[in-house]
C-alpha positions, 0 to 999 in steps of 0.5 A, a space after each residue: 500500500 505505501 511502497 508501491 505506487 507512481 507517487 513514490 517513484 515520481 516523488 522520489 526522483 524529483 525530489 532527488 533532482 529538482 529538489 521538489 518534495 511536493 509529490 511526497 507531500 500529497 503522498 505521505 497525507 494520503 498514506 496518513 489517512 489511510 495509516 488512520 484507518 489501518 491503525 483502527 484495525 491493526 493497532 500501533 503495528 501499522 506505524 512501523 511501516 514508516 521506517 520501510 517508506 523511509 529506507 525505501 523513499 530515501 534511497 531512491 531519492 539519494 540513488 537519483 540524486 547522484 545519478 547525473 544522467 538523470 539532471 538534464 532537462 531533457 530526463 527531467 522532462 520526459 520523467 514529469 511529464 511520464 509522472 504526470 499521466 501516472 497520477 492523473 491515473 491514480 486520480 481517476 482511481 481515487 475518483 472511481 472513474 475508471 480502474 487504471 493500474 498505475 502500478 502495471 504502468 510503473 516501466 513507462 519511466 525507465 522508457 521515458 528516460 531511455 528515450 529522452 536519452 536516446 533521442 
């Protein structure tokens, strides 16, 4: 629930480049008030998947940060703009719209910058 999703990876990587936490922001609102509503179900275990979030976000985000491929306009822009679509999705998911698995789309960014490079 909290470690897999576009918001990670994309939040991750821009905050990793540009320097930009604002999509962790959203993310770690959404996943507290969904660790709410878990914590009323399976008690004070649900706040010890902090620390996976932060191992994972963390590393992904200094990972990206020393990545200098990764800095040039051209990856950062194929990067936001893939990123971009995968959250539109997961707000189509949140308005229950249309199911779209975001999660199955996740391989879309490494085409992204793989393009972005190559071209």
């Amino acid at each position: 629930l909290y470690l897999v999703g576009a918001m990670m990876i994309v939040g991750s990587i821009q905050d990793g480049t540009a320097g930009d936490p604002s999509t962790l922001y959203v993310k770690s609102l959404l996943d507290g008030v969904a660790s709410i509503a878990l914590a009323s179900t399976f008690g004070v275990g649900v706040a010890f998947s902090a620390l996976s979030v932060f191992v994972v976000q963390g590393s992904i985000t200094l990972l990206s940060s020393k990545l200098l491929f990764l800095q040039s306009p051209e990856v950062l822009n194929a990067i936001t703009a893939t990123g971009g679509l995968l959250i539109l999705g997961i707000g189509i998911n949140l308005l229950e719209l249309k199911t779209i698995r975001t999660g199955n789309l996740l391989p879309a960014l490494a085409y992204a910058i793989v393009g972005a490079l190559v071209f």
